[in-house]
C-alpha positions in Angstrom: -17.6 0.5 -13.2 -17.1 3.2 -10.3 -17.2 0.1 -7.4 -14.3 -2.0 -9.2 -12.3 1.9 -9.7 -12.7 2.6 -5.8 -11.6 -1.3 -5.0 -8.5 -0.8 -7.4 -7.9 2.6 -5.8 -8.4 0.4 -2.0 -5.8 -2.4 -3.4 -3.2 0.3 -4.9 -3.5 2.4 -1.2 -3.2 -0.8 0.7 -0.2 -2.1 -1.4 1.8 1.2 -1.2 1.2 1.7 2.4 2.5 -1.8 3.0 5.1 -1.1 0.6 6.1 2.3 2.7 5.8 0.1 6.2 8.5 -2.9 5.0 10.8 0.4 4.0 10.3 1.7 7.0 11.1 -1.5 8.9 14.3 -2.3 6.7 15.7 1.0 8.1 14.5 0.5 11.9 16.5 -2.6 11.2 19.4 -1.6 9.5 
């Protein structure tokens, strides 16, 4: 149970930091 929690918690960190870096990059382009 708590090893398939913390590898959600990796998955949902890693998807909203890649989320915030393609934001960020829309703007530098824009």
């Amino acid at each position: 149970m708590k090893a398939s929690t913390i590898r959600l918690g990796e998955s949902t960190i890693l998807s909203s930091l890649t989320g915030l870096e393609a934001n960020l990059c829309e703007r530098v382009i824009k």
